[in-house]
Backbone of each chain as ProteinMPNN parsed JSONL, in Angstrom:
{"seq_chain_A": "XXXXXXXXXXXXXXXXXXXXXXXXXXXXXXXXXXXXXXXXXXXXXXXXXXXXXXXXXXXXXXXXXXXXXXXXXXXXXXXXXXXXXXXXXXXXXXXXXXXXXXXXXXXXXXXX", "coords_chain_A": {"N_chain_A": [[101.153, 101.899, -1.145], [100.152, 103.81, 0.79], [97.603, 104.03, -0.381], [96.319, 101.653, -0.043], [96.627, 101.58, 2.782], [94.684, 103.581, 3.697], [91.301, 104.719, 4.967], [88.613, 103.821, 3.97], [86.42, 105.499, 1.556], [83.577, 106.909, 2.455], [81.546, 106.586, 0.785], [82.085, 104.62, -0.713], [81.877, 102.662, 0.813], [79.161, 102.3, 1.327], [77.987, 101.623, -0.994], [79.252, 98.903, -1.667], [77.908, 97.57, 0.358], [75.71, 97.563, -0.533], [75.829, 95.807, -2.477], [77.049, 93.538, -1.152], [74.193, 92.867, 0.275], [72.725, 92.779, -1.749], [73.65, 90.551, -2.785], [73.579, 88.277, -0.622], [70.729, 88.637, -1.098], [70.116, 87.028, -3.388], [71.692, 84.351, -2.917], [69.726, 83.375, -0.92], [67.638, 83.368, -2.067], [68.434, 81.191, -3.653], [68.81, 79.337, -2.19], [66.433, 78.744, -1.252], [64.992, 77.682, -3.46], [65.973, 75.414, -3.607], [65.827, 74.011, -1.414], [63.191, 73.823, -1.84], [63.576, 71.745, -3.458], [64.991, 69.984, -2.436], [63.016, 69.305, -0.184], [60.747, 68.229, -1.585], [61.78, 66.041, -2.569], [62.552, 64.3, -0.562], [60.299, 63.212, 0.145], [59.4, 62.164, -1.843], [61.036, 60.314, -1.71], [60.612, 59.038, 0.825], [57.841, 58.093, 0.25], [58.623, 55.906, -1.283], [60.262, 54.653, 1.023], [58.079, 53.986, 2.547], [56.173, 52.078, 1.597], [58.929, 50.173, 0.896], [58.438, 49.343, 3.806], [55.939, 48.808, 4.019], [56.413, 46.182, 2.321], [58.349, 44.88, 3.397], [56.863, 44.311, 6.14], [54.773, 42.677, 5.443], [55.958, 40.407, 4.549], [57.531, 39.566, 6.434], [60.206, 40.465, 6.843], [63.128, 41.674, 8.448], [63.045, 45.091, 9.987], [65.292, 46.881, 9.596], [68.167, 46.955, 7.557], [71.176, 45.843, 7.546], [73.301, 45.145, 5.568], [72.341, 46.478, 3.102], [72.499, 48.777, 3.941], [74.843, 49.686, 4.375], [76.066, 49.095, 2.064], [74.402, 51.061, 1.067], [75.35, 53.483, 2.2], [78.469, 54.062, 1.513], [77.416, 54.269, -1.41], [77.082, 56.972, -1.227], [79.023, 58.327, 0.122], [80.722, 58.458, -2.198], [79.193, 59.526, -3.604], [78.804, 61.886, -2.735], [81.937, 63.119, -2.357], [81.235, 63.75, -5.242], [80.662, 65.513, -5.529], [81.021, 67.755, -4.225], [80.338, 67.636, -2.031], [81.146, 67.842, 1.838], [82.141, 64.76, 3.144], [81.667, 63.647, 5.711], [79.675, 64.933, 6.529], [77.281, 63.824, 4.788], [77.479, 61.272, 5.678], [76.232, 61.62, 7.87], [74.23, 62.478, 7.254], [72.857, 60.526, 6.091], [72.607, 58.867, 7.838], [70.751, 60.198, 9.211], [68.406, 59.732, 8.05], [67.915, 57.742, 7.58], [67.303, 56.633, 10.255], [64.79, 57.618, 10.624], [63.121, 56.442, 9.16], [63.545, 53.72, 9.807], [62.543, 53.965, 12.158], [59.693, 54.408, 11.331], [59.279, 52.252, 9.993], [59.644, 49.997, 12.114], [57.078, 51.19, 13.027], [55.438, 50.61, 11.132], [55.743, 47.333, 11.688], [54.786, 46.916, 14.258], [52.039, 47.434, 14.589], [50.234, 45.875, 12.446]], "CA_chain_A": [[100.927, 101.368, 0.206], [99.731, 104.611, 1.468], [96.515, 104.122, -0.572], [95.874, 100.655, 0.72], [96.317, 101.935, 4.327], [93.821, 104.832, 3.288], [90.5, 104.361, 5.033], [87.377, 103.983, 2.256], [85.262, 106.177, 1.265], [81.714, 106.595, 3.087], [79.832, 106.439, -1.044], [82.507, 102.945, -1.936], [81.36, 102.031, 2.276], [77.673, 102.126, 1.166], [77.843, 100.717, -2.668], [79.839, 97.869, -1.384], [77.167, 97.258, 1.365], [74.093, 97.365, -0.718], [76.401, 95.115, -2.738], [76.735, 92.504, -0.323], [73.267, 93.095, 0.357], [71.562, 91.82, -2.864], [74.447, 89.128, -3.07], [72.862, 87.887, 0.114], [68.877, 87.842, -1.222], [70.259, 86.236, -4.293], [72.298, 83.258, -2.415], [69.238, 82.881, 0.073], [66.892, 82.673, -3.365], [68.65, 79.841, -5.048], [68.699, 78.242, -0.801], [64.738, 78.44, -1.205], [64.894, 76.603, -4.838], [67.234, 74.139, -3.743], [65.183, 73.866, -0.313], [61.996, 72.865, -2.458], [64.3, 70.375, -4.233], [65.045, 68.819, -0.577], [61.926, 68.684, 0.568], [59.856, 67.392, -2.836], [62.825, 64.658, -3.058], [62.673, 63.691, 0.534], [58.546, 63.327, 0.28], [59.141, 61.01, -2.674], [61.76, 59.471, -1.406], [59.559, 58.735, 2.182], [56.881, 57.155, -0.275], [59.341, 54.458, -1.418], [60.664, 53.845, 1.943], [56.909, 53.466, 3.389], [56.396, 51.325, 0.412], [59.483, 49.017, 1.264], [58.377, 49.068, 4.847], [55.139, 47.598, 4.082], [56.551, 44.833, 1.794], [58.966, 44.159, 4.623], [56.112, 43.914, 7.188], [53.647, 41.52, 5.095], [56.618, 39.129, 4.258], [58.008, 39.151, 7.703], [61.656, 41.215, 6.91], [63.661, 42.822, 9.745], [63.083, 46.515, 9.368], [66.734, 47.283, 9.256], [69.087, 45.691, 6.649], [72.971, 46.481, 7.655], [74.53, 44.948, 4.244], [72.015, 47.234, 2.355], [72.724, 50.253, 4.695], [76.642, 49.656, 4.399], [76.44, 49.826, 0.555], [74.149, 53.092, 0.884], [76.692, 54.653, 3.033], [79.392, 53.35, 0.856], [77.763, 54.914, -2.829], [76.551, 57.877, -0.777], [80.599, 58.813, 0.122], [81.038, 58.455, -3.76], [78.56, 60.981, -4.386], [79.333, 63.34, -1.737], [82.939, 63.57, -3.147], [81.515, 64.121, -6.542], [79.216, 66.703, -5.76], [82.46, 68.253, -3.526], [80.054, 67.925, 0.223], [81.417, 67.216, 2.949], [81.812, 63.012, 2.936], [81.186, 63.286, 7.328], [78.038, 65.436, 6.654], [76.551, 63.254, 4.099], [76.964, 60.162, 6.112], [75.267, 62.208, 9.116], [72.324, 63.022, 6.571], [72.245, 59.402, 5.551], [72.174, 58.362, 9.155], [69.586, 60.983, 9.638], [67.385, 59.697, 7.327], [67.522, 56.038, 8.105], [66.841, 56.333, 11.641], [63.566, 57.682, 10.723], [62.773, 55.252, 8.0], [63.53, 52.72, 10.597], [61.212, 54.319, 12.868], [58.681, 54.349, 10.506], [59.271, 50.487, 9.557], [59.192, 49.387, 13.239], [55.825, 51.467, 13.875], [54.516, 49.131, 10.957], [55.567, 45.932, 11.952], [53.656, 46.581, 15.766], [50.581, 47.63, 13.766], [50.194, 44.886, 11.155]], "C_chain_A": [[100.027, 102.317, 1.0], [98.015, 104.91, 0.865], [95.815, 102.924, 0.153], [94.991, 100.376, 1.746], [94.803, 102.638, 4.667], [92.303, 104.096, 3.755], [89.058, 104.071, 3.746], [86.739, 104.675, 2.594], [83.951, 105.8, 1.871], [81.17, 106.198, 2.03], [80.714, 104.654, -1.058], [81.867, 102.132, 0.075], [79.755, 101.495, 1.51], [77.345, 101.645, -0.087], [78.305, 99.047, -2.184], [78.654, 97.118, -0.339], [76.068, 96.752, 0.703], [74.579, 96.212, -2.001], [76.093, 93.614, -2.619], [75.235, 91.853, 0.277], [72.079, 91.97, -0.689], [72.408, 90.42, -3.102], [73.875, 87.867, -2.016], [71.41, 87.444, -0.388], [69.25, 86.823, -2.705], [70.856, 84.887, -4.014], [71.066, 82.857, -1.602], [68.011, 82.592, -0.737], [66.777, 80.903, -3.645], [68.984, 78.779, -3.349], [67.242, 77.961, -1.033], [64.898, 77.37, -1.685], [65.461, 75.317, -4.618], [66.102, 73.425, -2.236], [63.689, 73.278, -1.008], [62.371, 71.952, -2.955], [63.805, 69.359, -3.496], [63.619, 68.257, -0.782], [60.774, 67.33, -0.253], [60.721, 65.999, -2.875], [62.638, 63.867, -1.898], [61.216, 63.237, 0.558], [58.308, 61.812, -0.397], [59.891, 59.74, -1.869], [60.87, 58.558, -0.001], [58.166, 57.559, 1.515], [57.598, 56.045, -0.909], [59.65, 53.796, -0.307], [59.012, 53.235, 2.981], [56.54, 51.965, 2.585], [57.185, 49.82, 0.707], [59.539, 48.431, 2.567], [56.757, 48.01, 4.841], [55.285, 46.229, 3.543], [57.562, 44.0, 2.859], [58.056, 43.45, 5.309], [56.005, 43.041, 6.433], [54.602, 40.239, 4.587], [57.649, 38.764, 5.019], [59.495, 39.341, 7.748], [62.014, 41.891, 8.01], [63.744, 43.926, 8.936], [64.518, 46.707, 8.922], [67.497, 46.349, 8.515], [70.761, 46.084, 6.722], [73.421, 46.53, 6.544], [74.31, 46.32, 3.303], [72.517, 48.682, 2.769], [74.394, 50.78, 4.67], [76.991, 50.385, 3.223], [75.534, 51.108, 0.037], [75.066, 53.839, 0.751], [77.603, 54.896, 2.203], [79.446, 54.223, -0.744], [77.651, 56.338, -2.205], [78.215, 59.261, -0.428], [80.648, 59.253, -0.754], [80.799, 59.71, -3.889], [78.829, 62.042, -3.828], [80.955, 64.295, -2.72], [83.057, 64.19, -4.697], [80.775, 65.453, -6.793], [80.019, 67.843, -4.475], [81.151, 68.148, -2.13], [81.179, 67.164, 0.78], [81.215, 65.38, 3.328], [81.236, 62.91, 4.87], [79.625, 63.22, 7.501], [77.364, 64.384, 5.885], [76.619, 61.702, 4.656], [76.101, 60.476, 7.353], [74.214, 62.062, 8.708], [71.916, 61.689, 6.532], [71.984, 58.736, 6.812], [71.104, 58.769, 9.975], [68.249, 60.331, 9.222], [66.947, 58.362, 7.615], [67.094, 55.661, 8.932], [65.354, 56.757, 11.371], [63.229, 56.973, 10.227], [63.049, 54.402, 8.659], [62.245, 52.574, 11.91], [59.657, 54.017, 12.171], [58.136, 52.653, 10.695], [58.508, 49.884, 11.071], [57.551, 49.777, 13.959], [54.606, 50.346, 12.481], [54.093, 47.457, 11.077], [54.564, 45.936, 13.667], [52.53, 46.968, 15.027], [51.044, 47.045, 12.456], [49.241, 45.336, 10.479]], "O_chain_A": [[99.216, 101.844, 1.797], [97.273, 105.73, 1.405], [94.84, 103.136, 0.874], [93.924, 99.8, 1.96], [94.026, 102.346, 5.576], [91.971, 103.073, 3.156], [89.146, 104.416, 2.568], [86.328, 104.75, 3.752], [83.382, 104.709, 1.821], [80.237, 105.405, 2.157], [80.075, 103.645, -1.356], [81.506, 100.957, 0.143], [79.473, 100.321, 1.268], [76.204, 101.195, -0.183], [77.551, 98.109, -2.442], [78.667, 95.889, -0.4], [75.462, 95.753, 1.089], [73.609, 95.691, -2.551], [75.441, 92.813, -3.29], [75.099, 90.687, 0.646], [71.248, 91.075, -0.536], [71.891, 89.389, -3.531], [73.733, 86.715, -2.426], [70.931, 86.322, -0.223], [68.499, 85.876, -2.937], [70.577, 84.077, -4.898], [71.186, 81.646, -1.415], [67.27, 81.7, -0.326], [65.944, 80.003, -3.762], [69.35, 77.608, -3.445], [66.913, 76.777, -0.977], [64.98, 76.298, -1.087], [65.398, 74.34, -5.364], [65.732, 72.253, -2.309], [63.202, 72.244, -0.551], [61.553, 71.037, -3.037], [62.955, 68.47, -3.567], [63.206, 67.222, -1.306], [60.29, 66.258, 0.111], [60.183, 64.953, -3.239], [62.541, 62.658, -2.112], [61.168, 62.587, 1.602], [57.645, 60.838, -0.043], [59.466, 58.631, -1.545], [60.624, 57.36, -0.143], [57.691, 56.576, 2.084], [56.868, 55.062, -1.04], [59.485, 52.576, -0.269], [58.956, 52.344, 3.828], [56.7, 50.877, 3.139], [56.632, 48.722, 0.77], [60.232, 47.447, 2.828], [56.529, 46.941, 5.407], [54.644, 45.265, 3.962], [57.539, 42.787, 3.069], [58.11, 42.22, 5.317], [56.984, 42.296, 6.396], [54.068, 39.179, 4.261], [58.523, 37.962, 4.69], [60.156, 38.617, 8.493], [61.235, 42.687, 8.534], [64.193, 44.028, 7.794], [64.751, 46.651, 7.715], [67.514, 45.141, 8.752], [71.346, 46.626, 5.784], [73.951, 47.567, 6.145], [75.19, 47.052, 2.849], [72.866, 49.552, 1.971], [74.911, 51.877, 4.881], [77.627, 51.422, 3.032], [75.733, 51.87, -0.91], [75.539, 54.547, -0.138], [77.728, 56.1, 1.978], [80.446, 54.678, -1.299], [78.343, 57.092, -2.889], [78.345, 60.462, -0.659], [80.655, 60.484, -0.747], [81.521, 60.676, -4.136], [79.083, 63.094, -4.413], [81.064, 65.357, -3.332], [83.993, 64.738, -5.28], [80.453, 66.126, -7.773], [79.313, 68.698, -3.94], [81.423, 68.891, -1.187], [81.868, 66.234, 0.36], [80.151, 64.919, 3.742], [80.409, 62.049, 5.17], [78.796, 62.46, 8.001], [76.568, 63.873, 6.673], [75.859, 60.892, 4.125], [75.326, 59.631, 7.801], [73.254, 61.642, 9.353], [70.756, 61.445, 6.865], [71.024, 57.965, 6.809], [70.601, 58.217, 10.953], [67.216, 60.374, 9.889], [65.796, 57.989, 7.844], [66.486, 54.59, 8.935], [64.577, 56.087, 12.051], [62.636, 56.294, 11.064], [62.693, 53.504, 7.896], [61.5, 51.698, 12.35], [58.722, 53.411, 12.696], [57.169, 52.1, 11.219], [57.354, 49.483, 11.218], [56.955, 49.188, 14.861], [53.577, 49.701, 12.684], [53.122, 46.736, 10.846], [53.821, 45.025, 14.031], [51.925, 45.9, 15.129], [51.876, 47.468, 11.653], [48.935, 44.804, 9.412]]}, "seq_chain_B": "XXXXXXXXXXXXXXXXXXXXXXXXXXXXXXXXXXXXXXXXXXXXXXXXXXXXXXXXXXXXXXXXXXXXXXXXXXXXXXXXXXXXXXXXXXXXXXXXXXXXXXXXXXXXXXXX", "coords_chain_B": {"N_chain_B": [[34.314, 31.938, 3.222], [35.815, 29.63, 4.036], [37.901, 28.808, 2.229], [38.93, 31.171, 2.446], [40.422, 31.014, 4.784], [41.969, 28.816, 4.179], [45.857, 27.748, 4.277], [48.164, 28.851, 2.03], [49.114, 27.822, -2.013], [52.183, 26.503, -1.985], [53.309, 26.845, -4.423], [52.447, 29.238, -4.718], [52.873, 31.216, -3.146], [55.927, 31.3, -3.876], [55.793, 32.674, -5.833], [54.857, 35.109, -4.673], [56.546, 35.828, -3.342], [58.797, 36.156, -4.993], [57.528, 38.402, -6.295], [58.126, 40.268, -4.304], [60.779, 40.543, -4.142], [61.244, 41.688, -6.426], [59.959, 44.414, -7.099], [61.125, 45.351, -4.438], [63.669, 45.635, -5.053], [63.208, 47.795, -7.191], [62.088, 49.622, -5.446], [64.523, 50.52, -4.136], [66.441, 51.114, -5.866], [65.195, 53.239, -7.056], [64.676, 54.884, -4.527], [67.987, 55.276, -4.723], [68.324, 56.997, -6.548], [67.063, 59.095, -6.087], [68.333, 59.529, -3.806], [70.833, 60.439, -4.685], [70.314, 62.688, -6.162], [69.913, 64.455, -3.756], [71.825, 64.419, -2.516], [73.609, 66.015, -4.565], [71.989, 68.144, -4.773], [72.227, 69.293, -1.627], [75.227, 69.725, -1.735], [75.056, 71.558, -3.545], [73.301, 73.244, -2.198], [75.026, 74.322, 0.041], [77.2, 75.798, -0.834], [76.098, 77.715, -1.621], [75.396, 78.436, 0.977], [77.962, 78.556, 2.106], [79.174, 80.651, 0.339], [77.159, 82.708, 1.948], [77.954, 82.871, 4.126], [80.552, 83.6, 4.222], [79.827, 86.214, 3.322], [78.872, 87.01, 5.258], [80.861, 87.178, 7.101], [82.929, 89.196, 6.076], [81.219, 91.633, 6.306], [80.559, 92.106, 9.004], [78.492, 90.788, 9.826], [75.996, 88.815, 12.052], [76.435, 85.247, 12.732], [74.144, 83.839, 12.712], [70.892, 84.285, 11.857], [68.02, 84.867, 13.271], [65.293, 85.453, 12.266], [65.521, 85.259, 9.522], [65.393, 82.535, 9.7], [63.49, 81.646, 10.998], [61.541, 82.63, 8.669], [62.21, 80.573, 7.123], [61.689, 78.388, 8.128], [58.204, 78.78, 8.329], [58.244, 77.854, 5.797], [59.092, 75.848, 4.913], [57.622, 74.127, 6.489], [55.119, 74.863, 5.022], [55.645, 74.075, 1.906], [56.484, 71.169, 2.926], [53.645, 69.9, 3.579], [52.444, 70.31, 0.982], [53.916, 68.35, -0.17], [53.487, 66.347, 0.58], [54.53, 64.979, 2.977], [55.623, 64.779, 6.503], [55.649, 67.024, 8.425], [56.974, 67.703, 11.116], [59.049, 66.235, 10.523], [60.149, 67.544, 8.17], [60.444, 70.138, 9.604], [62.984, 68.894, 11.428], [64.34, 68.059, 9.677], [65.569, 70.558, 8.565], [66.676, 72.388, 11.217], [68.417, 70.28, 11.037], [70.612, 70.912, 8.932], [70.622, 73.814, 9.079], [72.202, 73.881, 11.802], [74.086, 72.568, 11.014], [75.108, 74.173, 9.219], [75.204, 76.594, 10.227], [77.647, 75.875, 12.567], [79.429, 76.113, 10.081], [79.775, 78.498, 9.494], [80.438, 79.465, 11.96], [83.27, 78.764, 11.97], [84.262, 79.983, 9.785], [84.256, 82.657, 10.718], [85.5, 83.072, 12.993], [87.929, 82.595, 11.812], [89.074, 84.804, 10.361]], "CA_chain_B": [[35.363, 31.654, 4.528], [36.59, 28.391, 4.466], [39.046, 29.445, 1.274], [40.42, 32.118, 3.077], [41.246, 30.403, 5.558], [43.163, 27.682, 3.689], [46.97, 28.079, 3.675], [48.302, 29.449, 0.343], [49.958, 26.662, -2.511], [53.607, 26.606, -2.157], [53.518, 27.685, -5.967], [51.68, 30.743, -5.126], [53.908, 31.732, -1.912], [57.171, 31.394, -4.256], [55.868, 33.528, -7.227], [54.616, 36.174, -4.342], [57.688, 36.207, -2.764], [59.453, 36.865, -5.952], [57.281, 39.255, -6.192], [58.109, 41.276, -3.244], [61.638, 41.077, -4.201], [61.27, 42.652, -7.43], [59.405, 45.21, -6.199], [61.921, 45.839, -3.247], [64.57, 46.317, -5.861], [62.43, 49.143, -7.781], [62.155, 50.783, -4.707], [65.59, 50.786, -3.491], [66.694, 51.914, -7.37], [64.552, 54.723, -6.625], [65.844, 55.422, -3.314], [69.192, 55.043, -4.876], [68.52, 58.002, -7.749], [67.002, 60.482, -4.955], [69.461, 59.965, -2.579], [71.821, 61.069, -5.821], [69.599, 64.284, -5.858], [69.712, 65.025, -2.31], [73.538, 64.522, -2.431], [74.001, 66.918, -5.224], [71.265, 69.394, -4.016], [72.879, 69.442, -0.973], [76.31, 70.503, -2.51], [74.499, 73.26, -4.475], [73.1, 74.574, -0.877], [76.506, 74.263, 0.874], [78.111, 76.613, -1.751], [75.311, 78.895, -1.404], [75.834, 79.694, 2.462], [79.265, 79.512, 2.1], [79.28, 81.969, 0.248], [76.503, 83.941, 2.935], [79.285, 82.712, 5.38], [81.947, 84.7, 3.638], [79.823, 87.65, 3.325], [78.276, 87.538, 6.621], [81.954, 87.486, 8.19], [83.519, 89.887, 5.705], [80.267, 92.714, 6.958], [80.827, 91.767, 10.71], [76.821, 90.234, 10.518], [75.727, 87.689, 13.234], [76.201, 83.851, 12.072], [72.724, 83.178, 12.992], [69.735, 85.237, 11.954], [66.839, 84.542, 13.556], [64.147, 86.019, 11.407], [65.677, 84.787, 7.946], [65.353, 81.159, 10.043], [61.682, 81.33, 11.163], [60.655, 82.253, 7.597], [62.892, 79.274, 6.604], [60.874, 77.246, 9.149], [57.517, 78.649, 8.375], [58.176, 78.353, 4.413], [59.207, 74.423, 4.747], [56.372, 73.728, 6.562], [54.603, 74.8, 3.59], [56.28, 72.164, 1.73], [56.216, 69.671, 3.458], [52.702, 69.782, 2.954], [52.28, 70.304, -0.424], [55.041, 67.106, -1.011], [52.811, 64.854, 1.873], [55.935, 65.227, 4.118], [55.758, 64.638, 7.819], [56.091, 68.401, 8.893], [57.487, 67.817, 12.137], [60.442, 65.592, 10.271], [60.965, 68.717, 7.867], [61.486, 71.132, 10.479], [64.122, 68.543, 12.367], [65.796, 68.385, 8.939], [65.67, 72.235, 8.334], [66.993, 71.908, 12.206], [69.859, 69.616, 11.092], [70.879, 71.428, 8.287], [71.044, 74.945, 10.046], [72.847, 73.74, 12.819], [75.449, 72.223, 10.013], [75.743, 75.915, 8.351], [76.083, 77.934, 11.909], [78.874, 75.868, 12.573], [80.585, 76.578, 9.264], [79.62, 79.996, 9.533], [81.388, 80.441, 13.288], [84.434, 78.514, 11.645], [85.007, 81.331, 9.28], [84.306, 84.055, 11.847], [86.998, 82.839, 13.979], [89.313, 82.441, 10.728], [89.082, 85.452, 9.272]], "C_chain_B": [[36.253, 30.516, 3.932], [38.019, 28.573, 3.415], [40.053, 30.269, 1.785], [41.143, 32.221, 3.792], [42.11, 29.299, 5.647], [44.594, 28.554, 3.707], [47.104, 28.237, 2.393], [49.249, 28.249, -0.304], [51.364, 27.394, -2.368], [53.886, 27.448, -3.242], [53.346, 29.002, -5.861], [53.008, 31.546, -4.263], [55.274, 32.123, -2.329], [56.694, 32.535, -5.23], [55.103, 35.161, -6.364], [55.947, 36.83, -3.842], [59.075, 37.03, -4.007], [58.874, 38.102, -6.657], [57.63, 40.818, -6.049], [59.575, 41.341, -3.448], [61.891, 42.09, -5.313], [61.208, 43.828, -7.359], [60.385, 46.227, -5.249], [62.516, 46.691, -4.2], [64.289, 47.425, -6.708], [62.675, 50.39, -6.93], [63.244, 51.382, -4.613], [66.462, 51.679, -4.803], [66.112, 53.239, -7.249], [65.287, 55.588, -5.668], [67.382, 55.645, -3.661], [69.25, 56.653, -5.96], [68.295, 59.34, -6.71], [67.724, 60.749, -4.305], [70.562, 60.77, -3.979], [71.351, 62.57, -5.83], [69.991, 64.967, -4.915], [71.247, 65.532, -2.287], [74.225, 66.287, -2.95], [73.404, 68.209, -4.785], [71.656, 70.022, -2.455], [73.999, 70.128, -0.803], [76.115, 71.254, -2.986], [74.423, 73.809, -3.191], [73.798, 74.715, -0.058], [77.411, 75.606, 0.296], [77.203, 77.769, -1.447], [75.596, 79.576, -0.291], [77.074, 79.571, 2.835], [79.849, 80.701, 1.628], [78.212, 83.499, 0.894], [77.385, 83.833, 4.077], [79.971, 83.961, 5.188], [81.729, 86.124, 3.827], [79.354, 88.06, 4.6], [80.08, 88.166, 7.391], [82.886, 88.698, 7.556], [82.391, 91.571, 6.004], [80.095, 92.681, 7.941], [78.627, 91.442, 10.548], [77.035, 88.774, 11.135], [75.699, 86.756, 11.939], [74.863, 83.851, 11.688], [71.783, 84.599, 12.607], [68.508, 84.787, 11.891], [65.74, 84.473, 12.851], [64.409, 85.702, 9.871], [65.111, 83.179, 8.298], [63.87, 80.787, 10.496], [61.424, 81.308, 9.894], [60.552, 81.082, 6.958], [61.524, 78.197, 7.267], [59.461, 77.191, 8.368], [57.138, 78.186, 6.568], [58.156, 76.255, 4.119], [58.236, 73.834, 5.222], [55.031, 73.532, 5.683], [54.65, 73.896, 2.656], [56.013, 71.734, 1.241], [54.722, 69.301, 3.326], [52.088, 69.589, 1.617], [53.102, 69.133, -0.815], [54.683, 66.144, 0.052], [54.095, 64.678, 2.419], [55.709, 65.378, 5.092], [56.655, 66.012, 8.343], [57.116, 68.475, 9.718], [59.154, 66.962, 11.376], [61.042, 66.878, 9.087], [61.106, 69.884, 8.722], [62.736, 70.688, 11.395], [65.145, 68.389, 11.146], [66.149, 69.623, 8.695], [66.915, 72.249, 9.866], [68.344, 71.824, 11.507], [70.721, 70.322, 10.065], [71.938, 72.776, 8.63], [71.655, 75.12, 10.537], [74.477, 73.471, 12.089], [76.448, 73.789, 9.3], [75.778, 76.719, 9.178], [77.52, 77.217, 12.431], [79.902, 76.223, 11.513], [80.861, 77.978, 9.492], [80.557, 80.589, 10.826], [82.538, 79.972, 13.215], [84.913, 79.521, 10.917], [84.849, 82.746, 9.962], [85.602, 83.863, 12.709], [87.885, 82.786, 13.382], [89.208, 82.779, 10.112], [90.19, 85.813, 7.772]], "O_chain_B": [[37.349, 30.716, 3.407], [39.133, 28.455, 3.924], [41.283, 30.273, 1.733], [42.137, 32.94, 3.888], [42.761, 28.869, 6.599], [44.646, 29.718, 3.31], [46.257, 27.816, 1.605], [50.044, 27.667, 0.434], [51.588, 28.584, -2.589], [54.512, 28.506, -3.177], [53.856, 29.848, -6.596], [53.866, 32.281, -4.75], [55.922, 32.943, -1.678], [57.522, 33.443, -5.309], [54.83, 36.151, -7.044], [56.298, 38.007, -3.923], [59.859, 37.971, -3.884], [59.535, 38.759, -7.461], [57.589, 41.838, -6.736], [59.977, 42.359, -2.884], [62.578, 43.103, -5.191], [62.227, 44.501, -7.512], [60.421, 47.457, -5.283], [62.277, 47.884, -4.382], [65.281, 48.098, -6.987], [63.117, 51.506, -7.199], [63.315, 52.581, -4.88], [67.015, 52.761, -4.602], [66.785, 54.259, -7.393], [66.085, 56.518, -5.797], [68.032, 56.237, -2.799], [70.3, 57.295, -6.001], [69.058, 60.294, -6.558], [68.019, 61.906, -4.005], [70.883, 61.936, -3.75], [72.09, 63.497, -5.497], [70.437, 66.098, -5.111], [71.699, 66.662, -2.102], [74.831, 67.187, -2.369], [74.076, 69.194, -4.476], [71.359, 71.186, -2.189], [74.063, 71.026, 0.037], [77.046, 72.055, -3.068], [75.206, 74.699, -2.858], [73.331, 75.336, 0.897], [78.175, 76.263, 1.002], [77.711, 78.795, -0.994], [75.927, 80.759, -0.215], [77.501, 80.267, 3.757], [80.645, 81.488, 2.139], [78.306, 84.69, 0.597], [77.482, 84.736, 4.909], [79.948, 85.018, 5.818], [82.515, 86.997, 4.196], [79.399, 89.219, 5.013], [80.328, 89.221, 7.975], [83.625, 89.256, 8.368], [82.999, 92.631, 5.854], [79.146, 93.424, 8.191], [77.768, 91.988, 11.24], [77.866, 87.906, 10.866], [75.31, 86.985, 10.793], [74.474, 83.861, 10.52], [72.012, 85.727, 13.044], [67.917, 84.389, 10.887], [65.161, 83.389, 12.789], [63.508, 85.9, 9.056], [64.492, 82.567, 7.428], [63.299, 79.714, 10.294], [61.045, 80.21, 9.487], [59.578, 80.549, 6.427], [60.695, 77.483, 6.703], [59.163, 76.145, 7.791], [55.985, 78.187, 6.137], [57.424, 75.606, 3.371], [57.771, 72.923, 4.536], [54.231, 72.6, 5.603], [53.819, 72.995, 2.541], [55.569, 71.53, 0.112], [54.582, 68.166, 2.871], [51.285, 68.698, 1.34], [52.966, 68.866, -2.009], [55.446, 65.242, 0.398], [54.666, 63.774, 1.808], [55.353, 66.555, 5.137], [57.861, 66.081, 8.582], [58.122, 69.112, 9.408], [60.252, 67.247, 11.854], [62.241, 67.156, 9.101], [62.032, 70.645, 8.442], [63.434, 71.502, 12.0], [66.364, 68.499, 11.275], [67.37, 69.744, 8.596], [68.092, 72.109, 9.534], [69.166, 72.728, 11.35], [71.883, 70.312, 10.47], [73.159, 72.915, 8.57], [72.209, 76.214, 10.43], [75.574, 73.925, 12.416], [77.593, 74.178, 9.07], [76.436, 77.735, 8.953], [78.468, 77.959, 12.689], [81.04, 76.576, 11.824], [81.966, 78.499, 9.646], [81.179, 81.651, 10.858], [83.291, 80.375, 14.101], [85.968, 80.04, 11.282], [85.4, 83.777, 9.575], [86.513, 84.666, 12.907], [88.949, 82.885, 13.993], [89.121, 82.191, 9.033], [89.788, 86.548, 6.87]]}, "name": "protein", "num_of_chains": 2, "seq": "XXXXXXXXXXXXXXXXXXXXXXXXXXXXXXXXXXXXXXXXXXXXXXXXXXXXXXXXXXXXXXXXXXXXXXXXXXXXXXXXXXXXXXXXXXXXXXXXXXXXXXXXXXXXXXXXXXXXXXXXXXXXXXXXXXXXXXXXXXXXXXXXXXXXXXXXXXXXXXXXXXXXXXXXXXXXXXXXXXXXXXXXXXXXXXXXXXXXXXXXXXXXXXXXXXXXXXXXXXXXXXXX"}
């Protein structure tokens, strides 16, 4: 008990630090890698939804489709749980993402 | 002229329209595999700054660090370019993200 109590060492203070240190540039690494994932996925993904915004426009579809947006939401839970996120956050993201992709849609149906 | 300004045969109008649903459904299949990406890539970079959570709060360092978050900024901007990505919509998801992992981050500061 009385080692426990025992303050640490200044050398295990400063090993432990530079420790934490590289554990840090190595977690904020594999955030980059994962952060080019995002972005490259979201890019593509943006060229399908422009894509289904013009076939909307030219065949006279309401930008927004609820049923379709329900059963997004709906597999999007699924995956969250399988991929352990957060099921709140990942309907936030998916609500994030739609509102722009709606934006989008509606700035092509006023410019035909 | 005068052709192109005829209405289109019924015949044609049905086999475009089936077209454009085909089509749709490609996209949305698409959209349906990325969003699977995003999901999972997501869950990879959740684990990551939970565990910079952990170590930030177990080395008494600030939630937030400014200067790791500009590079973040100026690095996605990058990108977003390079993946034809609407800059200004990857720095509001970088943004949304951030804002998601400073709150986890001042949940485990307060519950050490």
């Amino acid at each position: 008990m009385h080692q426990r109590l025992a303050p640490p060492q200044k050398g295990a203070d400063m090993t432990d630090a530079i420790r934490a240190a590289e554990l840090l540039k190595e977690h904020r690494k594999s955030i980059d890698r994962l952060d080019a994932i995002l972005v490259y996925s979201l890019g593509e993904r943006f060229k399908h939804t422009q894509a289904v915004g013009k076939l909307k426009a030219k065949h006279d579809l309401p930008p927004s489709d609820p049923a379709r947006e329900a059963a997004q939401i709906a597999r999007l839970e699924d995956l969250a749980k399988q991929a352990d996120l957060d099921t709140a956050f990942a309907k936030k993201f998916l609500n994030f993402i739609i509102a722009e992709v709606i934006q989008h849609h509606q700035q092509h149906q006023s410019q035909p």
